[in-house]
N, C-alpha and C positions, 0 to 999 in steps of 0.2 A: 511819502512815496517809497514804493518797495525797487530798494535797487539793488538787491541781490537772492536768489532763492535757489533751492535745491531740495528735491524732492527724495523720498526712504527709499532706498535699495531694491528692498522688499514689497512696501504696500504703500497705499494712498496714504504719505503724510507728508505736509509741505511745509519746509520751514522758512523764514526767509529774516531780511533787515531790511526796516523802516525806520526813518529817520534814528530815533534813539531808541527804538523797540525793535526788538528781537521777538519774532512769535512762532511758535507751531502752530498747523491747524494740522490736528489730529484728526478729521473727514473733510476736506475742501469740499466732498460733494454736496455736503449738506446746505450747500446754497439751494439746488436744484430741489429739496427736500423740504426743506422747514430752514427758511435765514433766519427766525427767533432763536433758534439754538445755534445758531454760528457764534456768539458771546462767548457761549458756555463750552464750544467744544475748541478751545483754542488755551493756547498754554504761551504768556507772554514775561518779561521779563526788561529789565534796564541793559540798554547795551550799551551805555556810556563806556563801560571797562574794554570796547573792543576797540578806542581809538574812532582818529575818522577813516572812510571807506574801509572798513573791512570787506573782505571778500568769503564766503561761505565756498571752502571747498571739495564737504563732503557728508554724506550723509547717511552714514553705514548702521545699520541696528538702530542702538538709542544712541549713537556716540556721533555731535557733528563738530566738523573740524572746521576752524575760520583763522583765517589768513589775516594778521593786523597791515595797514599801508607799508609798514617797517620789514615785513618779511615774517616776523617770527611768527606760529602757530599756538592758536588755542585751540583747547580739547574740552566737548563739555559734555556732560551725558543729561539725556533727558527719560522720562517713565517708560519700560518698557511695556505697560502694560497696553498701552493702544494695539502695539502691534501683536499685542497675541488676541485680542481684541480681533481686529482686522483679520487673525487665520482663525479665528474661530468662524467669525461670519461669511466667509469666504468660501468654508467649507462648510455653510449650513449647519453648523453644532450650536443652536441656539440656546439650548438650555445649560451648554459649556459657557456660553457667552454671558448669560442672566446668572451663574453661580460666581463667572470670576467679578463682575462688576459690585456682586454682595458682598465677596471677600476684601474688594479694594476700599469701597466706601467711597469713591469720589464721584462728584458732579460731574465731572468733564466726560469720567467715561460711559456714563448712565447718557450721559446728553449723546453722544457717538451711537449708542446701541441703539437710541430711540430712531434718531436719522436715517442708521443702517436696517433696521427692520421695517419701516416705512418704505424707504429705497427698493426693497426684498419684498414688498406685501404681505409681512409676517409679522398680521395685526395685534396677533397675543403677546407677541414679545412688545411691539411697540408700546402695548397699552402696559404692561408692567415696566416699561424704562419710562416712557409718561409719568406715571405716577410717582417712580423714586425721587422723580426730580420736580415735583410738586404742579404738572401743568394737568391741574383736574378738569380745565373745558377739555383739552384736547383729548384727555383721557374720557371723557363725556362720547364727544364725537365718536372716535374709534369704536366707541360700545355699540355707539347707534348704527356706525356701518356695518357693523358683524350681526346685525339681525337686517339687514334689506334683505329680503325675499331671494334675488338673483344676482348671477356671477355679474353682471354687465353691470349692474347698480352699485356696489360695492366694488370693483375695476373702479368706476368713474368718480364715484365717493376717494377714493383714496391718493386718486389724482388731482378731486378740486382739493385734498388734505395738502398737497405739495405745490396747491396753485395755480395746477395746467387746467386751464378753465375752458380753454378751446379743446383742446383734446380730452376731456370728459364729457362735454357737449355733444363732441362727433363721434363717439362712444355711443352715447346714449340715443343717437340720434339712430345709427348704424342697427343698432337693438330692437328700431323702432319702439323705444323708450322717448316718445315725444314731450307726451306731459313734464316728465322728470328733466327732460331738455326746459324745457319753458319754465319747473317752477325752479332752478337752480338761477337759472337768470334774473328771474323775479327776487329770490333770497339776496343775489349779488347787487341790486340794484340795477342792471342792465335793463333798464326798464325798454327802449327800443329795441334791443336784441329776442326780449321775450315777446313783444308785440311782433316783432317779423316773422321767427319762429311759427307766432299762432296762426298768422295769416298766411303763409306759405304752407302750413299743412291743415289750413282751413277747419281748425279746433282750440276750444281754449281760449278763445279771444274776449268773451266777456270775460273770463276769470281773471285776466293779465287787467283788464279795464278799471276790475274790481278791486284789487289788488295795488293799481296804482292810483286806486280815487282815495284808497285808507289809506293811504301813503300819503299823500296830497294833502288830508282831511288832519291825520296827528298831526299835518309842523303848520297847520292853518293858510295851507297855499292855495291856488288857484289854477287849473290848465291852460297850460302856456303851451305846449305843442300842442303844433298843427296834427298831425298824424294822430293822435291821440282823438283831438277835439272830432277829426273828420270819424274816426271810429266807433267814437262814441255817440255820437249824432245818429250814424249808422245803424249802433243797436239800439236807441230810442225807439227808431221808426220801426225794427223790426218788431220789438217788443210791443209797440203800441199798435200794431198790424196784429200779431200773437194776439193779445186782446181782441181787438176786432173781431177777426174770425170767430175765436171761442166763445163771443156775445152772439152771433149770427148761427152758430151751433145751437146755441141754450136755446135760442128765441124759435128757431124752427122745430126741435125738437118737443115743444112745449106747443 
């Protein structure tokens, strides 16, 4: 449990003490962004040497100051390079940001730039701090949202990238980008959510059907929901009516 923290002067970076670990995270916000790279954007160490309850009481530049129970102070310094990091991206100088991270060579701060250009929707940068730090699906991904056709596709693509599943949804929906509402939910498994979707804007629903019979059909299952079962029932009859008709067409025409 963290029972002391203090945050940089200057920019987002939060250090704090847990039990016997002492940590920075060099972007807290990358929870909100990508928590796979939370690992890697964090800079930890043994805090045995600070006694018990140390107290953190300061956090200026790279230098933080901590307080042992006894009174007396320690002084430690950590990388400055996070925080020039942090004013590069803050003032939009991305390609300042990609040169210093070449110069440094470390994982931590390639993993920070990937977070922060994600964050920023500044997918070229993201896809080159992706790759320095070897995550070639995600680097994958990012390629495939930079060719979607429209701003509204690639908005909502980069927010299911951070996870907000609902707020790409009502994106997409708002677009009247329905279909790509339905099959993102379909992709997610929301198998319910894209059956409601289809039938509230009364399109799509054999495909979500189809979609969830191959589903069903690879792990060798059975239809267990009702909504489902009553849907599919449903387009049976239409289907087998479709038929009908189109026999009763042939046969008169002839």
């Amino acid at each position: 449990m963290v029972h002391t923290l203090a945050w940089n002067d200057t920019c987002n970076i939060l250090c704090g003490l847990q039990d016997t670990r002492f940590t920075v995270w060099y972007y807290p916000s990358v929870v909100y962004v990508d928590k796979d790279l939370l690992p890697k954007t964090l800079y930890e160490k043994d805090a045995s040497e600070f006694s018990k309850n140390p107290q953190i009481v300061s956090f200026v530049g790279s230098q933080i100051t901590i307080r042992r129970a006894d009174g007396s102070l320690i002084h430690m310094n950590i990388s400055s390079y996070p925080a020039i990091l942090h004013e590069y991206v803050s003032n939009s100088k991305w390609e300042d940001a990609i040169r210093l991270c070449r110069f440094v060579k470390d994982q931590t701060l390639w993993a920070c730039l990937a977070a922060m250009a994600v964050a920023s929707k500044d997918m070229d940068t993201a896809e080159t701090a992706y790759s320095s730090i070897g995550e070639i699906d995600k680097v994958q991904y990012i390629s495939s949202i930079k060719d979607l056709p429209s701003k509204e596709s690639k908005l909502a693509h980069i927010l299911l990238f951070s996870g907000n599943i609902q707020d790409a949804e009502m994106l997409l929906l708002q677009a009247g980008l329905v279909y790509q509402a339905i099959q993102v939910n379909i992709n997610l498994y929301n198998w319910e959510r894209a059956l409601e979707l289809a039938v509230k804007h009364k399109t799509h629903v054999d495909t979500v059907l189809a979609y969830r019979q191959k589903f069903l059909d690879d792990f060798g299952k059975k239809e267990t929901n009702q909504r489902f079962l009553q849907y599919a029932e449903g387009a049976s009859i239409l289907q087998n009516l479709n038929f009908t008709i189109y026999y009763l067409f042939v046969f008169r025409t002839f």
